[in-house]
Structure formats: C-alpha cells, structure tokens
MIDO-933027 format. One line per 5 residues: number of its first residue (from 1); for each residue x, y, z of C-alpha. Coordinates in steps of 0.25 Angstrom, whole numbers. Layout:
# residues N
NUM = X/Y/Z | ...
//
This chain:
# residues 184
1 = 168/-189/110 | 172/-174/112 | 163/-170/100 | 151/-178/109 | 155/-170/117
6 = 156/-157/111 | 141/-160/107 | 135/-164/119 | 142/-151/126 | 137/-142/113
11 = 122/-150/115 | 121/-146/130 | 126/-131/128 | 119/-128/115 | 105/-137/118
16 = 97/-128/130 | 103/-115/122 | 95/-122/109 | 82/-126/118 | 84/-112/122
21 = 81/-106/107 | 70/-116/105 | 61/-112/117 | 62/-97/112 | 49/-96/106
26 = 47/-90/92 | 35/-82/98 | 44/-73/108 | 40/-60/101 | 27/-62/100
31 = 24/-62/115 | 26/-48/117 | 14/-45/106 | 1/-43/109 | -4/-56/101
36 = 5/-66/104 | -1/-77/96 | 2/-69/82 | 16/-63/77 | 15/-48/72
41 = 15/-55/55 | 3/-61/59 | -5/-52/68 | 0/-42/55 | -5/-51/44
46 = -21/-53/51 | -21/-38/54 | -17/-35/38 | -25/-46/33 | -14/-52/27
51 = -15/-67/19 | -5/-73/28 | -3/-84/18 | -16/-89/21 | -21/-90/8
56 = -8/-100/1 | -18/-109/-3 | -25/-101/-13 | -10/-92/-16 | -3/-105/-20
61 = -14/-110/-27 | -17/-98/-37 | -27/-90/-29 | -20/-77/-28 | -19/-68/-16
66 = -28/-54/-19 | -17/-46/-12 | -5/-52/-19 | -14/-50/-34 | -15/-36/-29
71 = -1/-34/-27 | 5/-41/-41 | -7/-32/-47 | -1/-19/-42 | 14/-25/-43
76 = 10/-24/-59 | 12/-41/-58 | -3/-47/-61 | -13/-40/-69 | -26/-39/-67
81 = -38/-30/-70 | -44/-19/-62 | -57/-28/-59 | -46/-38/-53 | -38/-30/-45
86 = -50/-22/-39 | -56/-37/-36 | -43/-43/-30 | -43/-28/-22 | -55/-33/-16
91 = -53/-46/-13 | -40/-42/-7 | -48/-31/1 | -58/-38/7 | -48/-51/10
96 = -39/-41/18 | -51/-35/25 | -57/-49/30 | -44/-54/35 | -41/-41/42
101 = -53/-45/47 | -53/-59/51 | -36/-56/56 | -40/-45/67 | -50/-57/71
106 = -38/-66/71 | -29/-56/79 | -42/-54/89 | -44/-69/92 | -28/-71/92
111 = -29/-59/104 | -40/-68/111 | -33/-79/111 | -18/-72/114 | -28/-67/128
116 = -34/-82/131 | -18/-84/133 | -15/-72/137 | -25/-70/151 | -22/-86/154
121 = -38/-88/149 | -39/-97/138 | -46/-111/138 | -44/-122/128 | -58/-119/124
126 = -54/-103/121 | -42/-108/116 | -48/-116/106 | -60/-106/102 | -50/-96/100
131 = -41/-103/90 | -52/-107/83 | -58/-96/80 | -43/-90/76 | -42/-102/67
136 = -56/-99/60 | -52/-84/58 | -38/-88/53 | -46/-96/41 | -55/-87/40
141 = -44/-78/36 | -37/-89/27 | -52/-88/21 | -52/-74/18 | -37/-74/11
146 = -40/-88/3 | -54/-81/-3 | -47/-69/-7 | -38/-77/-14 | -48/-85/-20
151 = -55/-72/-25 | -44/-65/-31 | -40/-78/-39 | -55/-76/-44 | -53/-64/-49
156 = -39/-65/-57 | -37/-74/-69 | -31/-86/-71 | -19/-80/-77 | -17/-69/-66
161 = -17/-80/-56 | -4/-86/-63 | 2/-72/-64 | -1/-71/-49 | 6/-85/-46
166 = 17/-81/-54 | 19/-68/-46 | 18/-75/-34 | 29/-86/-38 | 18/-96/-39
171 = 21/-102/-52 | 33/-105/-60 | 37/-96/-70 | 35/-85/-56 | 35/-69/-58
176 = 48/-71/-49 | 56/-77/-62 | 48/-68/-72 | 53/-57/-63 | 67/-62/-65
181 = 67/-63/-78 | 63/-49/-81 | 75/-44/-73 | 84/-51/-83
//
C-alpha cells in the first residue's frame, strides 16, 4: 500500500512538471528570427545552394553527387581525366547556380507567407496558393540536384562510379576498411 502510495504521490508531483516540458515547443528560438518558418541550417543550405539530401535517390543508387566527385578528385581518391573534371565543374556550376536560384525564391515565398501570418491577413485560398507554389519550387529544386547527378554519372565510367561508392561507404569491401588496413 505505501509503495501505491508513494506512486500516486510521485505521479501527482512529477505529472504537470512533465506536461510542462512537453508544451515547450521545440521552435522557441526560432520566433525571434526574421523568418520563422525556417531554422538558420536551412535558410543557410537554399541561400548556398546546397543538396540538402535531396538527391538520395540517385546518391544510393550509383548516380554520384558532382560536388562530392569533385572533392574525392582533389582529395587524390578518384581519378579521372581533365575532360572529366572540367565537365563535372560545370555540371556542378551550373546545378549550384540554378538552386541558388530557385532557393532565394524559396526564402522569398517562405517570407510571403511568414507575413500572411504575420499582419493576420491570410485566407485559406492564400494559404493554399502559397504552399503550393513553395511545394513546386522545393521540387524544382529536388529537380535541379537529381539532374546534376544524373549528368555527372554520365560522364564518369563504370568503374569510377564503384570507386565513388567505395569512397562513400556504399559498398562492401568500403574505402573506410581500405584505409584501415593501410594503417597497419
């Protein structure tokens, strides 16, 4: 009975302090910046251009990212020719610069609809033209990274492409354990 007791006392001390942690929203930090609807990693990533993990699909299933072909390139890692790196620059280039592009519209139309919010004027029907078109420029963004992997796996050979996996730590047999080894 005393253990009941003890529970029911532990329960009715401990309970609102726990309610109390789970009404704290996650998002606290985020209302003192200028667009709400965005963390700072985010509103960071569209301003740079950066994948974002948009393009797994093709990552994981051997389509290499240009930027990460780049960097095992320079790292000494993968090896491919002038002609290629020069190529991969460019698909890298121009991927980068289309979504800087379509990002700053992303952050415009984020901004938009932080104000509908904001001023207490939004309608459903704003509401919902809004967030559509958000959801059309985010794939269109998705778009512009999946084609620049697509391109880049165009241009490398079979046999980089498995050296790239390995790198990556996509395959067995993974750079990671060559590395090891070589330590030995």
């Amino acid at each position: 009975m005393r253990t009941v007791t003890a529970v029911a006392i532990l329960l009715l001390v401990a309970g609102p302090a726990f309610a109390q942690d789970r009404l704290i929203s996650p998002y606290r930090h985020q209302a003192e910046t200028g667009l709400r609807g965005l963390d700072q990693r985010e509103i960071a990533e569209l301003k740079a251009g950066n994948g974002m993990g948009l393009a797994r699909a093709a990552e994981l299933n051997s389509y290499p990212g240009p930027r990460h072909v780049l960097d095992a390139v320079a790292a000494g890692k993968l090896m491919a020719s002038a002609e290629q790196i020069q190529r991969v620059q460019r698909v890298f280039d121009e991927m980068q610069n289309d979504a800087r592009r379509v990002g700053a519209q992303i952050l415009e139309r984020e901004q938009q609809l932080e104000m509908g919010f904001q001023t207490a004027s939004i309608t459903e029907s704003d509401l919902r033209e809004r967030v559509t078109r958000i959801a059309a420029l985010q794939g269109e963004l998705r778009a512009i990274h999946l084609a620049a992997h697509l391109a880049t796996r165009a241009i490398l050979s079979d046999s980089q492409v498995a050296r790239y996996n390995e790198l990556r730590g996509y395959t067995t047999g993974s750079a990671d354990r060559q590395e090891h080894q070589h330590k030995h």
